[in-house]
N, C-alpha and C positions, 0 to 999 in steps of 0.2 A: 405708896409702896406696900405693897401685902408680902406678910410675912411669911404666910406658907407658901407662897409661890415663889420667892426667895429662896426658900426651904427647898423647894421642889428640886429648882434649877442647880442648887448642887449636889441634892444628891444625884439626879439625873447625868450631871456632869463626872461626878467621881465613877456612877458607870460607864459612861462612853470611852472615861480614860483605863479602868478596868478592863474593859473589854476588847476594846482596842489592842492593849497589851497581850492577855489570850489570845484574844482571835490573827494576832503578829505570829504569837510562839508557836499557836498550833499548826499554823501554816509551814513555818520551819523547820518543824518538825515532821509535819506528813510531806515535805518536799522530800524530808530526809530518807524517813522510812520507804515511800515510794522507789529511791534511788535504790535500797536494797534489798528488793524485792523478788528479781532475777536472781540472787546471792539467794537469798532464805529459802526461797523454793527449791533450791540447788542442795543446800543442805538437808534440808528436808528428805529432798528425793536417797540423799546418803544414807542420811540416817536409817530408812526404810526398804534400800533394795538390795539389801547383803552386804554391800561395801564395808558402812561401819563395823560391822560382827567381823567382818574378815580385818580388816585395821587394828581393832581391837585385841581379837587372838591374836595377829603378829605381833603387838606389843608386849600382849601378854607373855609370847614368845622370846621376848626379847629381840628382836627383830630390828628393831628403830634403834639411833643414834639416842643414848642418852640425856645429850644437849635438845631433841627435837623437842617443840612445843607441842602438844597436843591433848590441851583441855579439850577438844574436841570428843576425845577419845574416852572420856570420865562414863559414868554410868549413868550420871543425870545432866549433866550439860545442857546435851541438845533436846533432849527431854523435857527436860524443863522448859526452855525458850517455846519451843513447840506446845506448850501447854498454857504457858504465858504469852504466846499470839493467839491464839484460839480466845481466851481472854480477852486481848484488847480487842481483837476484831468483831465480837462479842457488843461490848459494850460501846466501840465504834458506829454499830448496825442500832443499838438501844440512842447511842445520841443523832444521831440523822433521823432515825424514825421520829424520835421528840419534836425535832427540827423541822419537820414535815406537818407535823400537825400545830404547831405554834404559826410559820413563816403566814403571812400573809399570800396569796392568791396572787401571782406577780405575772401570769400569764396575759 
């Protein structure tokens, strides 16, 4: 029995169950994101072709029912999100790229 290869085999094994784990979540996650993607770009498209501004002033106007929710409507909301995707997709394109040059030749 060799001890480093003992050694080896679990820490090998605490990664495969590490990983395993991650590469579950992430998956569940970008199934999720993917699902709302049609929606983001929707908003997006709001936020940037007058709608919002026009939303906005009528609230500002008093316009809307006071019960109406519309964090939408804040001055950084959607701003922010929109600044916080550009971010992840960012760092999405930095981990694939990684992934690209690590994976092995599988062609």
């Amino acid at each position: 029995m060799n001890k480093q290869q003992i050694e080896r085999v679990i820490r090998m094994e605490s990664y495969l169950d590490e990983s395993c784990a991650a590469i579950g979540e992430l998956s569940e996650a970008l199934e999720k994101y993917e699902s709302i993607l049609d929606k983001y770009y929707e908003l997006e498209e709001y936020y940037g072709n007058g709608d919002w501004m026009d939303d906005y002033d009528a609230d500002r106007a008093g316009e809307f029912p006071d019960d109406l929710k519309r964090g939408v409507l804040s001055e950084d909301a959607v701003y922010d999100l929109i600044t916080e995707h550009i971010e992840l997709v960012t760092r999405l394109q930095k981990a694939v790229q990684r992934c690209m040059e690590i994976e092995p030749d599988n062609k």
